[in-house]
N, C-alpha and C positions, 0 to 999 in steps of 0.2 A: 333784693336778694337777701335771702335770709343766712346771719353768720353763724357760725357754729365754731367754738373752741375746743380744739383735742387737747388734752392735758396728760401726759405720758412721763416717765420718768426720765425716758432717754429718746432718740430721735431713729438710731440709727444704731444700736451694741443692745441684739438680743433676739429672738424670735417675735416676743409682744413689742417691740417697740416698731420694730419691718412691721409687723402686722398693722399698728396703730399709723404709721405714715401711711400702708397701703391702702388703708379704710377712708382715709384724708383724702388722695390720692382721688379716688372715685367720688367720693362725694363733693369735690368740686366742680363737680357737671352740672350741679342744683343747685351748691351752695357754695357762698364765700367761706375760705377756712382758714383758721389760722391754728399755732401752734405754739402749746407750751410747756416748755420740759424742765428739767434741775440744772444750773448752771454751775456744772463739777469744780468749777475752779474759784467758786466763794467761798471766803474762808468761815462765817459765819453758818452756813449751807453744810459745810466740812465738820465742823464743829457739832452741830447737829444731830446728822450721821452717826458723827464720833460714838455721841451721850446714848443714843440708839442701841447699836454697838453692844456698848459698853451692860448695858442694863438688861440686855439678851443674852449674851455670855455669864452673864453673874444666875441669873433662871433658866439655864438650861435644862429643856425637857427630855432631850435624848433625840427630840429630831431632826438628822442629818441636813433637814431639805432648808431653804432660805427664809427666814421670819421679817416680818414687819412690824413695829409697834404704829405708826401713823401719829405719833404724838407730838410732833412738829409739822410747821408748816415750811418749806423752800423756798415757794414762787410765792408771786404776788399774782391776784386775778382781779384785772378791772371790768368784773360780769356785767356794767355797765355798754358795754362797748359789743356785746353776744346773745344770741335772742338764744342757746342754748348751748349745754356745757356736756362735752364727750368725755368721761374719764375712763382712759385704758390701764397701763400695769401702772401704778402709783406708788410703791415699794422704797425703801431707803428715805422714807421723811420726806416725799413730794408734795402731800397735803396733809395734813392731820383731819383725823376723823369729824374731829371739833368743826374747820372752817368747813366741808364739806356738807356740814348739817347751816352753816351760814348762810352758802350758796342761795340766792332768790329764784336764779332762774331756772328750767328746767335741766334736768339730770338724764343723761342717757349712761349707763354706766358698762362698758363692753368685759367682760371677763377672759381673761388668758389663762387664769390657776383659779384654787378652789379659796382665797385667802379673804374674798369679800362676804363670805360664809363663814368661815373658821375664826380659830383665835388669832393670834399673830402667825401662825406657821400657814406659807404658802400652799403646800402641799401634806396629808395628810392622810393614814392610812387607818385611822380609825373614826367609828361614827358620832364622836362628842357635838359636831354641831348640828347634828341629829337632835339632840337631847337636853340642850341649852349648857354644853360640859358641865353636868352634873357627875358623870363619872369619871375618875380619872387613871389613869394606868398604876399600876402599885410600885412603881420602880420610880414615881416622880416624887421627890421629896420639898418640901416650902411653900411658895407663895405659887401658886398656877398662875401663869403669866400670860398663856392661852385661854384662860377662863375672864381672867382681868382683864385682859383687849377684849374679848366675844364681850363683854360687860360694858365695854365703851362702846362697841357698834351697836349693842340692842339702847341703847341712851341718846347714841346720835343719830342712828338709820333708822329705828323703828315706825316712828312716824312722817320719816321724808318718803317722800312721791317719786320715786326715782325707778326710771325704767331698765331692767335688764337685759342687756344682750349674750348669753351663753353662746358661745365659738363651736360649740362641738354639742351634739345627742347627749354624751357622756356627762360632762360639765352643766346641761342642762338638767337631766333627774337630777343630778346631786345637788343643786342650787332649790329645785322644786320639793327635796326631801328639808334642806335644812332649816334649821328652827328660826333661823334669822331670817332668809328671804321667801320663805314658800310662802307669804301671802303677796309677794310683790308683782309685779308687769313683765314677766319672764317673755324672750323669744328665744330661740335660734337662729344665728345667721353665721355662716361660717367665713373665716378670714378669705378677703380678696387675693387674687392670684391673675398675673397677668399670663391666659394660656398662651399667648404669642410668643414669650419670651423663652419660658419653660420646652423645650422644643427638643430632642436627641440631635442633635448635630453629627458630622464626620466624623468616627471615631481618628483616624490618622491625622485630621486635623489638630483635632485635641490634645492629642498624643504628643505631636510635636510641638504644640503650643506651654504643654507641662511639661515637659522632658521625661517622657516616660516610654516605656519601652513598649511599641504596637503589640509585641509579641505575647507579652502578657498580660494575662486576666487580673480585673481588683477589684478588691472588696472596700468601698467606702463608707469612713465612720467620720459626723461632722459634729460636732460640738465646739462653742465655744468654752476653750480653756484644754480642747483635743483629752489626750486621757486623764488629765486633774479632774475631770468634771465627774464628781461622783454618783450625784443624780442622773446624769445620764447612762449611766452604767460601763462605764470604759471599761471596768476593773472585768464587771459580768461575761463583755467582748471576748476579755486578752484569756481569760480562762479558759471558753470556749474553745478555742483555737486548739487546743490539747488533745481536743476529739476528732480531728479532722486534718491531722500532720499529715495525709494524705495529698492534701490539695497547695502544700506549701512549694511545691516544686512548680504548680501550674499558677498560682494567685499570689499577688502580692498585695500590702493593705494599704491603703492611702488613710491618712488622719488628717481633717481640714478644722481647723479652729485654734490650733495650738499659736503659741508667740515666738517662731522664729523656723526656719525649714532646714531639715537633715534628716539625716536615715539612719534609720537602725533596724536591728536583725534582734525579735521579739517571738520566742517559744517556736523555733525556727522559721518563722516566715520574715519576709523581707517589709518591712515599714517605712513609707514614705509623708515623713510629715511636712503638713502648708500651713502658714501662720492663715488666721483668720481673714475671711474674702467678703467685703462688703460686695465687692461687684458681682451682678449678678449673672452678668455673662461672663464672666469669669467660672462662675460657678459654676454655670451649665456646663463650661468642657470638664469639671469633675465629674456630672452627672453624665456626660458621653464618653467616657474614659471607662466610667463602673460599668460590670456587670453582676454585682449585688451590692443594695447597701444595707446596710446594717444601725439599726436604731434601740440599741439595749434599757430604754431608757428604764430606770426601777419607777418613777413618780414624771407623769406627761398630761396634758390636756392630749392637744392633736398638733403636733411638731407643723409645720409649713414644710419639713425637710419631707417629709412625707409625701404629702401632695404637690412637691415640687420632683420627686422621685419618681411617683406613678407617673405623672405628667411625661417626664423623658422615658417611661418603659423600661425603668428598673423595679428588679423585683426587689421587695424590702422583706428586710427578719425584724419581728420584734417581738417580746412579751404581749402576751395577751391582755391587755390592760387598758384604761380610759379608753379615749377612744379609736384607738390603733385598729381597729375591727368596721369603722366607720371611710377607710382607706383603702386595708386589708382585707381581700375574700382569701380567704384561707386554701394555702394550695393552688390560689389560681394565678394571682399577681405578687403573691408573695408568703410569708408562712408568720402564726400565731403562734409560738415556743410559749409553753406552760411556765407562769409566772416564773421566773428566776431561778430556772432551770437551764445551766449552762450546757447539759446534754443534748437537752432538747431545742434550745436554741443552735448548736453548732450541726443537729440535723436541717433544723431548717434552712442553711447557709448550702448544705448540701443539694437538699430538694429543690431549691430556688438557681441552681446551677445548671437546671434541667427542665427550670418554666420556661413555655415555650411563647411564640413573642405574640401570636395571636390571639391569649391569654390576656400578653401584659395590655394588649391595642385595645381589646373591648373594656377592661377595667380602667384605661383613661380616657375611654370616649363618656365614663358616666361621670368619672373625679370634673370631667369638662364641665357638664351639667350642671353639677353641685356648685362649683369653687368659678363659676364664670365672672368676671366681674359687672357683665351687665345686670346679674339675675343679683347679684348682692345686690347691688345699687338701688334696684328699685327695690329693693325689701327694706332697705335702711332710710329708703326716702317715704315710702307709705310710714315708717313706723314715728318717724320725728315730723311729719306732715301733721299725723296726728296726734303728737305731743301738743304742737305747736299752738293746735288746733282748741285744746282745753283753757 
């Protein structure tokens, strides 16, 4: 049996990291797997990190979203021991770009954000890796520090052989437009999802499982870090709400990802915050509790929270953006709100109050289709079959 090494930043704290155990997950039907991620608690590791940090704050470009330089290495790899190496979100100094280009054996590299294309910034809302960043916004002053990493991956990736997996339609153009990967082994395969689990359960059930009130309707928003998270647009959410003091008598808002549980009463509505829920049946009685969630993200690939929503036949609001459209039919399982337009998103929160459920049933008999984990599985195994194979 052939082993395969995921290498992940974290195991278990984050959307790609669930994703990258999930991908594991399934491909131990074929293959032996193992796992390797940062061990938070080295102080050398920590250290690291630290200098990272440190050297990103000092060239700050103005973008809010998460940077990685990759110019340290964390782990150790004995690629001796692995007839091929999975690398999913690597961010915070898991590998540096350097030992990456070391690596002998073959490369399957899965994408969560746009940052294996870009400079150091995760996320990014302009087309420099289009372009090799030759241009740069007039407001960045010194040294381009997104130009200087994009300059260390055309020096270490350029001539590795290393196969792409794009997560989402959206993620895929933009990896096939950029100047770094569009000549590489691009596919699509969208992150695993167990439909068994994902399921709408008793609302009453749930209800009384949360301590929350049957009688009232919620609007659920989950990020980790609850409303700190700026990329996912909390701030975008709670403004929203301004348009819509109508439904504050009928809806109250649940917040799941925050670090510690209480309530508060925010632009008049009632807020019930949950520290963060690894478990995922836990989860589901949030998604059987909602009847809308709400995903304000400003900067996304395609959230899991998403296709773990449709899945339970909630209808979801988001901006129109990456690949939220690739979830979302518009008006039928949920609403498309024009980019960052809290109007028009707190309409959508309206109209989605009023999707009706035989809507939400056909748009997750397709998410079924797409996100099944046996139709991954054999996509991830034809394509490392035939890595394997060369």
């Amino acid at each position: 049996m052939k082993k395969i090494l995921i290498i992940s930043e974290s195991i278990n704290e984050g959307g790609a990291a669930i994703a990258a155990r999930r991908v594991g997950d399934i491909l131990k039907n074929r293959f032996k797997i193992n796992y390797l991620f940062n061990n938070k608690k080295k102080f050398l590791g920590k250290c690291k990190n630290f200098v990272s940090r440190l050297i990103l704050k000092f060239f700050d470009d103005k973008n809010p979203n998460r940077h990685s330089l990759n110019i340290f290495t964390r782990i150790k790899i004995d690629e001796a021991k692995f007839d091929l190496i999975n690398l999913h979100w690597i961010g915070n100094e898991t590998i540096s770009l350097k030992r990456i280009n070391e690596i002998k054996k073959p490369i399957l590299w899965t994408l969560h954000d746009m940052w294996a294309f870009c400079g150091s910034e995760h996320f990014t809302t302009n087309n420099r890796y289009m372009t090799n960043y030759s241009k740069r916004p007039y407001y960045e002053k010194g040294i381009d520090i997104n130009k200087f990493i994009w300059k260390i991956k055309k020096k270490y990736l350029d001539k590795k052989k290393i196969t792409i997996i794009a997560t989402s339609q959206w993620i895929l153009r933009l990896a096939k437009k950029s100047s770094l990967l569009k000549n590489f082994n691009i596919h699509c395969i969208y992150n695993p999802i167990d439909i068994n689990v994902w399921n709408r359960i008793n609302r009453k059930f749930a209800c009384n499982k949360l301590g929350l009130n049957l009688k009232k309707k919620y609007i659920l928003f989950s990020a980790h870090g609850g409303l700190y998270n700026q990329r996912k647009g909390s701030d975008l959410f709670v403004k929203s709400l301004n348009f819509i003091q109508n439904l504050s008598f009928e809806y109250e808002i649940i917040v799941l990802g925050g670090y510690q549980d209480y309530k508060e009463k925010i632009n008049n509505f009632n807020f019930h915050f949950f520290k963060f829920e690894k478990n995922e049946q836990r989860q589901v009685l949030f998604q059987s509790v909602a009847n809308v969630v709400v995903i304000p993200s400003r900067q996304e690939n395609l959230p899991q929270i998403a296709v773990e929503s449709a899945l339970c036949k909630n209808p979801i609001v988001s901006f129109n953006i990456a690949g939220f459209n690739e979830i979302i039919k518009h008006k039928k399982n949920g609403y498309l709100a024009n980019p960052f337009d809290v109007k028009d998103f707190a309409f959508g929160i309206t109209q989605c109050t009023k999707i009706k459920n035989k809507d939400l049933l056909y748009r997750q008999k397709y998410i079924i289709k797409k996100f099944n984990k046996k139709i991954i599985l054999h996509k991830y195994d034809k394509i490392i079959r035939d890595i394997l194979k060369e």
